[in-house]
C-alpha positions as CSV (number, residue, x, y, z in Angstrom):
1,X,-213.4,120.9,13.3
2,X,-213.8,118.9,10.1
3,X,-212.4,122.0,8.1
4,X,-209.5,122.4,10.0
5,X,-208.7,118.2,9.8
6,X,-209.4,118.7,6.0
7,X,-206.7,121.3,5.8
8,X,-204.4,119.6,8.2
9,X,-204.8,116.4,5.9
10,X,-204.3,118.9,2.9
11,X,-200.7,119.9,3.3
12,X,-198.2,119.2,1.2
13,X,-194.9,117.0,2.0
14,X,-192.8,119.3,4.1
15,X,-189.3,117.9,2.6
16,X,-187.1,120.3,4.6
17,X,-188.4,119.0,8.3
18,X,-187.6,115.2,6.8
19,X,-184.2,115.9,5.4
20,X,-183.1,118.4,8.8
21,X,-184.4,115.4,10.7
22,X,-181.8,113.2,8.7
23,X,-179.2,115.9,9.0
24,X,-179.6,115.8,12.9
25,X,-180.1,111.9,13.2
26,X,-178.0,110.1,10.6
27,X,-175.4,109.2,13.3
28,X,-178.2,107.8,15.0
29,X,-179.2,106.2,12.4
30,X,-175.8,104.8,10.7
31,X,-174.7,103.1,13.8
32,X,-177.3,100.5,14.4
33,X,-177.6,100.1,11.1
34,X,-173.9,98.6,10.6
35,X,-174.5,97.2,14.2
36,X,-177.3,95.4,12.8
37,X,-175.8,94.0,9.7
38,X,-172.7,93.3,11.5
39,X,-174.4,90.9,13.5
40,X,-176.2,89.4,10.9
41,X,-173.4,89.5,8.4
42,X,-171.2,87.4,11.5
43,X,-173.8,84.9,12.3
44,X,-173.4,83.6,8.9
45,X,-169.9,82.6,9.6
46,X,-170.8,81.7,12.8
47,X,-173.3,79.3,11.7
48,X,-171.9,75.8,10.7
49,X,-171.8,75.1,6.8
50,X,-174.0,72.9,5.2
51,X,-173.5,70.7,1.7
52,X,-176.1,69.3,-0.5
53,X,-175.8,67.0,-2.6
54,X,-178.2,66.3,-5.3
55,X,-179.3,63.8,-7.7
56,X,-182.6,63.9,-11.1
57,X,-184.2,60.4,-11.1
58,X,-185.8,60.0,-14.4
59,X,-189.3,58.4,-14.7
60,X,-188.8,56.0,-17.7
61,X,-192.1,54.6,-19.6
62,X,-192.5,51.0,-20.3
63,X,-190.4,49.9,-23.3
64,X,-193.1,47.6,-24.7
65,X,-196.0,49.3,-25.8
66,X,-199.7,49.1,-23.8
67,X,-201.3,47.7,-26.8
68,X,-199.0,44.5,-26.4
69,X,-198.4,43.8,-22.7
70,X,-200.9,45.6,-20.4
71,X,-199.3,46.5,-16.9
72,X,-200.8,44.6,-14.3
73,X,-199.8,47.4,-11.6
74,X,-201.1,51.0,-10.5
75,X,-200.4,53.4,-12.8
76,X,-200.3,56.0,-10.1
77,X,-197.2,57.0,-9.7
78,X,-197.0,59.6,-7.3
79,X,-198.6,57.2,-4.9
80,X,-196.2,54.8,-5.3
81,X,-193.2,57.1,-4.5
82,X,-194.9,57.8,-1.8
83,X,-195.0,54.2,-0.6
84,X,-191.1,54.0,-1.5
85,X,-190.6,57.3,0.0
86,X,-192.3,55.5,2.9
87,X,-190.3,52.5,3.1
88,X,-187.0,53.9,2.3
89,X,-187.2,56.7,5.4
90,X,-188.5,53.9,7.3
91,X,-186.1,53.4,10.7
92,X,-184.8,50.5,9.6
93,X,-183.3,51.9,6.2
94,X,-182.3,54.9,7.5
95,X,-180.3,53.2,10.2
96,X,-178.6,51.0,8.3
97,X,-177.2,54.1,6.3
98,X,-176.2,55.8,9.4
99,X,-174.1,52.8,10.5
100,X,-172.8,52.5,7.2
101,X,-171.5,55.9,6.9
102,X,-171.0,56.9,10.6
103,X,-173.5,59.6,10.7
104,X,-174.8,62.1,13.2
105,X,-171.6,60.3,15.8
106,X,-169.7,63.6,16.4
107,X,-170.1,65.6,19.9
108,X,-169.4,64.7,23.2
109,X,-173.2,63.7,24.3
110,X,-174.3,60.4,22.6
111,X,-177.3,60.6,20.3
112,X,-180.0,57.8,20.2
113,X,-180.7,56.2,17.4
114,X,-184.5,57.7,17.5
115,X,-182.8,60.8,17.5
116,X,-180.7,59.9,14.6
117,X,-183.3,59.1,12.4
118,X,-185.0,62.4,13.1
119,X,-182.1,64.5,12.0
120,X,-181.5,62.1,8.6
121,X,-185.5,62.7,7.8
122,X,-185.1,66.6,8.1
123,X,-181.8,66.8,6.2
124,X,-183.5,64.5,2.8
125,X,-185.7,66.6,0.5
126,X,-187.6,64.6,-2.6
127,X,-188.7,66.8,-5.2
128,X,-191.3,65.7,-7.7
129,X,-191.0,67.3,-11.5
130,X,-193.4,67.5,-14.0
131,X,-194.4,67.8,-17.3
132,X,-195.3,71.5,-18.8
133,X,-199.4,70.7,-17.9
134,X,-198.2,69.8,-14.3
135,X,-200.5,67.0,-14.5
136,X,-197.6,64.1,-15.2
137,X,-194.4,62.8,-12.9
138,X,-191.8,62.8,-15.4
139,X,-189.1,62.8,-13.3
140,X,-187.8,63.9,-9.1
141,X,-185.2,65.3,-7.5
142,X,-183.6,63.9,-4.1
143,X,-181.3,66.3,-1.7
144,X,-179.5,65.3,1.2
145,X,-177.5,67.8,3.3
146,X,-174.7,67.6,5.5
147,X,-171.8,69.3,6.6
148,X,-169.0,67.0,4.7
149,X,-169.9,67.4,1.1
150,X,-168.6,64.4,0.8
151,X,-170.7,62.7,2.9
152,X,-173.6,64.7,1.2
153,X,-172.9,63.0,-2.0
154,X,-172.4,59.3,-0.5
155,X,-175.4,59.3,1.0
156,X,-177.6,60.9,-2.0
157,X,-176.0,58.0,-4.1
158,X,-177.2,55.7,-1.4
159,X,-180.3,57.0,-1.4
160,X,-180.8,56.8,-5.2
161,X,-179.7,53.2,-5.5
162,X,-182.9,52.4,-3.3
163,X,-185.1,54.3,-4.9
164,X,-184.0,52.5,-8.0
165,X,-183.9,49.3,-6.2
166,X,-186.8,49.8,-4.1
167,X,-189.1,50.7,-6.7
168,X,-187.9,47.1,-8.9
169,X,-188.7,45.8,-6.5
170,X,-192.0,47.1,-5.4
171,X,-193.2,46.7,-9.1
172,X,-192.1,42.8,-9.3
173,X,-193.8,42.0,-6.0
174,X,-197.1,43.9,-6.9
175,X,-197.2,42.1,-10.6
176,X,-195.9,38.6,-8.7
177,X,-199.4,39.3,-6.0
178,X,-201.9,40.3,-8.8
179,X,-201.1,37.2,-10.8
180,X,-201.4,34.9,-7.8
181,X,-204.7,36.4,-6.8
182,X,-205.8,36.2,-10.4
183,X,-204.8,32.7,-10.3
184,X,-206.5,31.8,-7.3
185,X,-210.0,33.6,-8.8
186,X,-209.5,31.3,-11.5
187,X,-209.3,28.4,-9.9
188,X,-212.1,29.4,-8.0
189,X,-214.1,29.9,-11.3
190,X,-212.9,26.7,-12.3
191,X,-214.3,25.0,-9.8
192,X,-217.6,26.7,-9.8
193,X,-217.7,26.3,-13.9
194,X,-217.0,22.4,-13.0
195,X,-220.0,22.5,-10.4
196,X,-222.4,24.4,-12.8
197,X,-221.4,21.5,-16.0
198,X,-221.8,18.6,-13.6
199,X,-225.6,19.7,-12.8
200,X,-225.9,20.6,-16.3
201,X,-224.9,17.3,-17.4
202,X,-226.8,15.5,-14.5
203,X,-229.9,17.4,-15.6
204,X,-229.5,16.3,-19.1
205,X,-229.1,12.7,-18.3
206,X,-231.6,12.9,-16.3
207,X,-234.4,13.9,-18.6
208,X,-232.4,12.4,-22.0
209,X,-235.4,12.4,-24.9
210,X,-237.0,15.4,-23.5
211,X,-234.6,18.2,-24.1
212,X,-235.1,21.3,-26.4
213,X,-232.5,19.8,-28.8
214,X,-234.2,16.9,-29.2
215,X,-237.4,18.9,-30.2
216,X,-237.1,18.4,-34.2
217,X,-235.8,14.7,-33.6
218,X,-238.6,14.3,-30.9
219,X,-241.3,15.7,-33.7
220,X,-239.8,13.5,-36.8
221,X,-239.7,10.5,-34.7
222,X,-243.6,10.6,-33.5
223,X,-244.6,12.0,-37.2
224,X,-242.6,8.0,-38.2
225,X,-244.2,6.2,-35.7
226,X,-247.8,7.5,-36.2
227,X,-247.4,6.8,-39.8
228,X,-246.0,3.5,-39.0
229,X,-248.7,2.8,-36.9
230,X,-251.2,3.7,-39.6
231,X,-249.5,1.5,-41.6
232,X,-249.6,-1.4,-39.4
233,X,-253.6,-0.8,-38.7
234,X,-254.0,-0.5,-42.4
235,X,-252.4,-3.8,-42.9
236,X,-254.5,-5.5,-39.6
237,X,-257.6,-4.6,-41.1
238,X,-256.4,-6.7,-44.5
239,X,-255.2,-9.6,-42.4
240,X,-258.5,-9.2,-40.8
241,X,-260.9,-9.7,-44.1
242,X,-258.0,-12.1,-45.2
243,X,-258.9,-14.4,-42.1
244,X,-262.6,-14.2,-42.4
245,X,-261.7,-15.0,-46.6
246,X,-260.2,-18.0,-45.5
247,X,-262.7,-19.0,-42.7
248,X,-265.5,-18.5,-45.5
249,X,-263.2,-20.9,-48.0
250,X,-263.1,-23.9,-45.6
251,X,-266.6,-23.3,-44.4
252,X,-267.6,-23.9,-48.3
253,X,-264.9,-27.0,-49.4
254,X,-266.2,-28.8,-45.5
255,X,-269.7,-28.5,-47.1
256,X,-268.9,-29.0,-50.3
257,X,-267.4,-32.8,-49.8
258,X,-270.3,-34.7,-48.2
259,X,-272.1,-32.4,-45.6
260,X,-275.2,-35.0,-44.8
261,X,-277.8,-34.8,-42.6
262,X,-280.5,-37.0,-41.0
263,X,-284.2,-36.0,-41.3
264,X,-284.1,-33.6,-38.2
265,X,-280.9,-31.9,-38.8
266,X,-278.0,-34.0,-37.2
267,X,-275.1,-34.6,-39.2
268,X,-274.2,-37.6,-40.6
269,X,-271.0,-37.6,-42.4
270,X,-267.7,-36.6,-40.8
271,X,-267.1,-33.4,-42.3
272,X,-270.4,-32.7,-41.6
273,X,-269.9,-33.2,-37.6
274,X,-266.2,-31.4,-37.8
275,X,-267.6,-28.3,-38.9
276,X,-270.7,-28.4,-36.7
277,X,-267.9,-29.1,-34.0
278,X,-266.2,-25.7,-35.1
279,X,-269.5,-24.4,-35.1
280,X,-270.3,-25.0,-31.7
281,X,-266.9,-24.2,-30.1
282,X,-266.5,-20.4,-32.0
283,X,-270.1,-20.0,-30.1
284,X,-268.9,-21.4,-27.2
285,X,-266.0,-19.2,-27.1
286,X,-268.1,-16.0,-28.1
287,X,-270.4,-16.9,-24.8
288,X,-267.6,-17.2,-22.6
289,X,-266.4,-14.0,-23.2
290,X,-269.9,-12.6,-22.2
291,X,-271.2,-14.9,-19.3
292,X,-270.0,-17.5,-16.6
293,X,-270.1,-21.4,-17.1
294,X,-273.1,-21.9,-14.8
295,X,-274.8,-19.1,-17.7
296,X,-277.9,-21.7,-19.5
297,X,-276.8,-20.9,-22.7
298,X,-273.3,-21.9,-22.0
299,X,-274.1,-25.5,-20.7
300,X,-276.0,-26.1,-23.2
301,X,-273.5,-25.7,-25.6
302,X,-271.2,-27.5,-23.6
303,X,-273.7,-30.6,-24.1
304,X,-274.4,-30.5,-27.3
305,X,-270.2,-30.3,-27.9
306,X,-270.2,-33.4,-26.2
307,X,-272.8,-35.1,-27.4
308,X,-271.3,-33.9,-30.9
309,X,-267.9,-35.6,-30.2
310,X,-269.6,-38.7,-29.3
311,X,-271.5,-39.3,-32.1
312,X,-268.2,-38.2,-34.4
313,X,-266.7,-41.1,-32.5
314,X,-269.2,-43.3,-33.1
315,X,-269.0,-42.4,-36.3
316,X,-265.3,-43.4,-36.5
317,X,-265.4,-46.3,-35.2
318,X,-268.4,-47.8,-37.4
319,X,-266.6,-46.9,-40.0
320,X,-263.1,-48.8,-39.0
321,X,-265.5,-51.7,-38.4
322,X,-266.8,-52.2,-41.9
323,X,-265.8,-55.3,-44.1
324,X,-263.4,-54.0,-47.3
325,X,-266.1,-55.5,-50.0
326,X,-269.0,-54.2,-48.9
327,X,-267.6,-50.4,-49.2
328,X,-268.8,-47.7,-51.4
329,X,-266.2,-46.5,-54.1
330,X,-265.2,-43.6,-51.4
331,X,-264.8,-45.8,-48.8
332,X,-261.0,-46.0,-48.3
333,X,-261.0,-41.8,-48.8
334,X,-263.7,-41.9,-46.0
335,X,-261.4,-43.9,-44.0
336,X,-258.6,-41.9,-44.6
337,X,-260.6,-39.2,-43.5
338,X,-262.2,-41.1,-40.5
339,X,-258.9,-41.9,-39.1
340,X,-257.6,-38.0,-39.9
341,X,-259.8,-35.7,-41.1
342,X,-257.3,-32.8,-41.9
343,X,-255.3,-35.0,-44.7
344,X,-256.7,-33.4,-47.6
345,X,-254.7,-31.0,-49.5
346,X,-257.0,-28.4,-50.1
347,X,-258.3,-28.4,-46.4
348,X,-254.5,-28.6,-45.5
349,X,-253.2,-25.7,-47.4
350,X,-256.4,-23.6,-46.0
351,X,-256.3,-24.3,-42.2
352,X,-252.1,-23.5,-43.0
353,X,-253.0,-19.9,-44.5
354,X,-255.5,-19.6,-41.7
355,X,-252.7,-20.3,-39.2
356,X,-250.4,-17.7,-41.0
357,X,-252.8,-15.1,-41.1
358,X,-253.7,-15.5,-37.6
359,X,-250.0,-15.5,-36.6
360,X,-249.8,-12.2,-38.8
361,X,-253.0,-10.7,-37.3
362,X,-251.1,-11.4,-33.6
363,X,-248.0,-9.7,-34.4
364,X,-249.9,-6.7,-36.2
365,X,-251.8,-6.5,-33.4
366,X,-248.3,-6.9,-30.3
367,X,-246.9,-4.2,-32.8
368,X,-249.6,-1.9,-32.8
369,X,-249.4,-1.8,-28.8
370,X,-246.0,-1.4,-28.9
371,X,-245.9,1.8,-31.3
372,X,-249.0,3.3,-28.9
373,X,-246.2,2.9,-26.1
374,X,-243.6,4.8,-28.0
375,X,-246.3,7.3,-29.3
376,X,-247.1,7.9,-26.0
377,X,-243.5,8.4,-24.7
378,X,-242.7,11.0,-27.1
379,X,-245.8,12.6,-26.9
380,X,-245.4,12.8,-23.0
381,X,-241.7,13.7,-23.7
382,X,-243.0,16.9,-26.0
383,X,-245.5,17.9,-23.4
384,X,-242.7,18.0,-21.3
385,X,-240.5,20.0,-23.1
386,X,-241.5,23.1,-21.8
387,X,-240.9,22.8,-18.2
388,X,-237.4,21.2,-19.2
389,X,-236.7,24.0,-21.4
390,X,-237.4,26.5,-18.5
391,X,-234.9,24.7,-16.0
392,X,-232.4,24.0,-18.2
393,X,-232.4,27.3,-19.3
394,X,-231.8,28.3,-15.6
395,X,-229.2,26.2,-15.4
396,X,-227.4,27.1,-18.4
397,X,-227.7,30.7,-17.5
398,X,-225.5,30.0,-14.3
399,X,-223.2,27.5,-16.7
400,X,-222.6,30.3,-19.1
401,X,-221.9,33.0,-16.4
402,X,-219.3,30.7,-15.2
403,X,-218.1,30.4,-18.1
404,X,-217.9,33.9,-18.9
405,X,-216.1,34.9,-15.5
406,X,-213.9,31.6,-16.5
407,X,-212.9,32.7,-19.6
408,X,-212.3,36.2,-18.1
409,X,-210.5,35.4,-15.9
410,X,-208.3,33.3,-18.0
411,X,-207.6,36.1,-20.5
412,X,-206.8,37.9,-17.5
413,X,-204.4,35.8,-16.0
414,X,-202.7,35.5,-19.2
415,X,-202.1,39.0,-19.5
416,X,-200.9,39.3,-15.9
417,X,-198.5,36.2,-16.1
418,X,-196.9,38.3,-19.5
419,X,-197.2,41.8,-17.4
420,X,-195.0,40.4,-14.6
421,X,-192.5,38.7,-16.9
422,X,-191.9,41.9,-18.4
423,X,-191.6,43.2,-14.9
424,X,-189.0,40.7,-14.0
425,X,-187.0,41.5,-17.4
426,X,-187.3,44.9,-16.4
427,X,-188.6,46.3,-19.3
428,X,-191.7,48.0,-17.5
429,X,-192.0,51.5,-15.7
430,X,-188.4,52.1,-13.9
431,X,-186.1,54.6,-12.7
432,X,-183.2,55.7,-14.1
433,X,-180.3,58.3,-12.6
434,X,-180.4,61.1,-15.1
435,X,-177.6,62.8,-12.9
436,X,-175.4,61.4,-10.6
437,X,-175.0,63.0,-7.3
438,X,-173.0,65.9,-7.5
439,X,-170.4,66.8,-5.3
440,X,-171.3,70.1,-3.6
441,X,-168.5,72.9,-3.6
442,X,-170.0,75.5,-2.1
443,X,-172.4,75.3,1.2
444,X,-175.6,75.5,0.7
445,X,-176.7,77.1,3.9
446,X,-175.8,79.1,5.1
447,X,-175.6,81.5,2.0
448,X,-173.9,84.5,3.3
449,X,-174.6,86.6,0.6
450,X,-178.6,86.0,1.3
451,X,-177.1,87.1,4.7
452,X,-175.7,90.1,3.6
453,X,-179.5,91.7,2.0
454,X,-181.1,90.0,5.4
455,X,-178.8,91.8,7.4
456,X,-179.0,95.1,5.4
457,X,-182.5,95.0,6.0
458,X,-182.2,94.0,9.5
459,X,-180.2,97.2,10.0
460,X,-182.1,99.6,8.2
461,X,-185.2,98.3,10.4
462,X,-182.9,98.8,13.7
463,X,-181.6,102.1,12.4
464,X,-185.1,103.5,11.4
465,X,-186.5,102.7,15.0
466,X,-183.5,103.7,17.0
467,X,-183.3,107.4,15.1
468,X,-187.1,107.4,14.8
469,X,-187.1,106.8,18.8
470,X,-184.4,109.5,19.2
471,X,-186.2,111.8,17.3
472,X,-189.6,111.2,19.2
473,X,-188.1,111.6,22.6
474,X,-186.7,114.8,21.8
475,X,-188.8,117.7,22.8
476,X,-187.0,120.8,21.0
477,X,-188.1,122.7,18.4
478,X,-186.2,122.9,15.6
479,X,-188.3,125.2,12.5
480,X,-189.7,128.4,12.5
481,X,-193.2,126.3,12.0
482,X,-192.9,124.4,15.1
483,X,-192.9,127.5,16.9
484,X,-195.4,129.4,15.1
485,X,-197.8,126.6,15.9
486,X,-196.9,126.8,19.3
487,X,-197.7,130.6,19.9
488,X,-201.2,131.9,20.2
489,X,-200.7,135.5,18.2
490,X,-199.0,135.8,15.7
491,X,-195.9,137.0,14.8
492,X,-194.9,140.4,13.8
493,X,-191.2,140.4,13.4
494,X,-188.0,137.5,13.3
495,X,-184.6,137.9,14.6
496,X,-182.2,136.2,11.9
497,X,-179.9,133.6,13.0
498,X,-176.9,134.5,14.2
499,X,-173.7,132.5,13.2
500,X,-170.6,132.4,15.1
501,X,-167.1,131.0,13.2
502,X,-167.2,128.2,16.0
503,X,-170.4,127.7,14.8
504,X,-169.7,127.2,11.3
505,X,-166.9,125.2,11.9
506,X,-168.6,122.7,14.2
507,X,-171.4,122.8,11.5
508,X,-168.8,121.6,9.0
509,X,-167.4,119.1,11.3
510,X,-170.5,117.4,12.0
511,X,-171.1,117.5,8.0
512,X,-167.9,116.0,7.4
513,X,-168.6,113.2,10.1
514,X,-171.8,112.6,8.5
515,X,-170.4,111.3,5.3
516,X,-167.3,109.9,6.5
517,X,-169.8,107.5,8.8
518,X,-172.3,107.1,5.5
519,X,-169.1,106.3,3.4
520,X,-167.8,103.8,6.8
521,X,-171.1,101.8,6.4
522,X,-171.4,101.5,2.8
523,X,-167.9,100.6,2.7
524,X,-168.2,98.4,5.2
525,X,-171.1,96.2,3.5
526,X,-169.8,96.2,0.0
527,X,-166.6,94.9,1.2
528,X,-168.5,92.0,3.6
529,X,-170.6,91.4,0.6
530,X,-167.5,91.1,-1.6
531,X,-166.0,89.0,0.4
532,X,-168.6,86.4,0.9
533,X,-169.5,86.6,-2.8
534,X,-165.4,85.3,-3.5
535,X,-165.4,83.2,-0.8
536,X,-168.2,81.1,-1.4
């Protein structure tokens, strides 16, 4: 079975059964054919005409380079055609065209305006073009089509005028809101900057003397004052021995000039009883700094200072008593000194250094505690320092991120307010009308030779099935072959074909008919085709 599928599949192309087939069945075949592209070939000038009109919108670039003025809106332009595309086929728009221009009002049946704006969107094709790398908008294309040309072209140069428009517009208003949302970041940032500078500057007055700064200032101040201070200890310690000099000096001139006693010890002259007086009240002094008044020690100094004072004023007034002749040749210095002991010069001009240098010796000492203050300020200031350092370092790191979003911001706001100027003088991305809607002179739809190959093609489908289904329902045989596979035996002898005149004649007849109908058809199309090619 496989052998005898394998030979079947084998044979050759048996040319003579396909061209008898055409022989018997090109009527068959002719006929629908022309029927077929007939009907094809009418329907285009059945079908109403269609105009479109047509218009290139070119992309233009910015005149003023990027390097200068940096456009503040999106660079993505097929986007934004699609946003205009968008808003320009909106109802609204495409209404106001239709009432301008009377569109889609002819026919008995009134159409809604819903139904309008349908039959507009499906007549408008947009058309993008670009570069060579297809990567770039350069320019696009927008058709309208209608069945008045002219109304094809009124409406395309509508169309384009707000595109052109449209897209101004779009541009301005996008540059117009990124400036004003820039601003109002930056006012935002200034506020915040303000915010972080006030806590800034609150902090710093707050801990004034203490701040990294002030470090080196801080450090050259305390190195003065501890000098100073050394200084002014240096110079107590002199005033010191300079007081216990002059203590020693009027110790020595008070003994020098008549320091008497009696037999077991007491003084007897004046000088002698005003220094034992001094005596007695440093002592005093030095006790009460140790003990109480009710201490033994202490009332019994306190006795002998009084008993002390009363014999000096015994002693003063003895001597006030005394006749003039019987004195001593002392007697009126003695008096002199009786009624005011301190009137000698050199007694005078020591008690006055003593006084100085104990005045000097209380200032060193009132300045002295007055340095240790400051020392210890700046010492507690510079122990300070650190922790200060630390929070005002945290502040300042908010301060200067303020001010780095401030300043940002700024140079941003700057660029923008120059982006949308240029926006508003038109000199950024825009659209320009490369061509200006044409006028269309020939319909674009339908085209009636594209109607003519469709319809030749239609034809030759309809004439191959209708001759192909002639040919299958016809059950003669028509070749010696047909019949030999039909027998079982084989054949041992053929009777040849006998032809009659009537015969040959109807033979020639049908010939003759054959190409007169093949010549018909082709006729037939090349003249439609003609026609439609001169017509349109």
């Amino acid at each position: 079975m496989a052998e005898v599928t394998e030979e079947q599949n084998s044979e050759p192309l048996d040319l003579q059964r396909y061209l008898n087939i055409v022989r018997r069945r090109h009527i068959h075949f002719l006929i629908p054919m022309l029927l077929g592209w007939l009907v094809v070939w009418g329907a285009s000038w059945v079908l109403p005409a269609r105009y479109k009109s047509s218009t290139l919108i070119l992309v233009e670039q910015p005149t003023m380079p990027k390097n200068y003025v940096e456009p503040n809106v999106s660079d993505d332009l097929q986007d934004r055609l699609q946003s205009i595309t968008q808003q320009i086929l909106s109802r609204t728009r495409l209404l106001l065209i239709i009432d301008k221009l009377h569109l889609y009002g002819g026919g008995r049946d009134q159409i809604a305006p819903d139904e309008k704006v349908a039959l507009m969107s499906k007549d408008i094709d947009i058309q993008l073009v670009r570069d060579n790398n297809g990567e770039k908008i350069t320019a696009f294309r927008i058709n309208y089509s209608a069945r008045d040309p002219h109304i094809a072209q009124q409406v395309t140069s509508e169309l384009t005028d707000l595109f052109i428009n449209e897209n101004l517009k779009v541009r301005q208003q996008e540059s117009e809101d990124t400036t004003q949302f820039i601003a109002s970041q930056l006012e935002n940032a200034r506020a915040s900057l303000a915010e972080q500078e006030a806590k800034v500057r609150e902090f710093q007055g707050q801990h004034e003397g203490a701040l990294p700064s002030q470090q080196a200032s801080n450090l050259q101040i305390l190195s003065g004052l501890q000098a100073q201070l050394q200084n002014e200890q240096d110079a107590l310690n002199t005033a010191k021995q300079q007081r216990v000099y002059l203590q020693s000096l009027i110790e020595q001139y008070r003994g020098f000039h008549g320091a008497s006693r009696t037999a077991d010890g007491t003084p007897t002259s004046l000088s002698a009883i005003d220094q034992e007086l001094d005596r007695l009240k440093a002592k005093l002094a030095d006790l009460s700094s140790h003990y109480t008044d009710r201490y033994p020690d202490v009332q019994s100094v306190k006795d002998q200072i009084a008993k002390t004072e009363k014999r000096r004023d015994d002693l003063v007034a003895d001597l006030k008593n005394k006749p003039d002749g019987g004195r001593q040749p002392n007697a009126a210095t003695t008096a002199r000194e009786a009624a005011d002991p301190s009137q000698s010069s050199p007694a005078l001009q020591l008690q006055g250094q003593l006084q100085a240098n104990q005045s000097e010796i209380t200032n060193r000492e009132q300045s002295i505690a007055g340095l240790k203050v400051r020392i210890n300020d700046y010492q507690a200031r510079l122990n300070e320092e650190p922790a200060v350092e630390q929070q005002l370092a945290d502040l300042t790191r908010g301060y200067d991120q303020s001010k780095a979003d401030y300043d940002e911001l700024l140079k941003k706001k700057n660029e923008s307010e120059m982006a949308t100027s240029m926006e508003q003088m038109q000199q950024g991305e825009r659209f320009s009308m490369l061509d200006p809607p044409s006028l269309p002179m020939k319909p674009d739809f339908p085209n009636r030779l594209k109607f003519c190959g469709i319809g030749l093609g239609v034809g030759l489908a309809l004439g191959l099935i209708v001759a192909g289904g002639f040919e299958f329902l016809d059950d003669r045989l028509y070749s010696e072959k047909e019949i030999k596979t039909l027998l079982p035996v084989a054949i041992i002898s053929e009777v040849p074909e006998i032809l009659l005149p009537s015969d040959e004649r109807r033979s020639m007849r049908r010939t003759a008919l054959g190409w007169s109908m093949t010549a018909l058809v082709a006729a037939t199309i090349l003249a439609g085709s003609a026609f439609n090619y001169f017509h349109d």
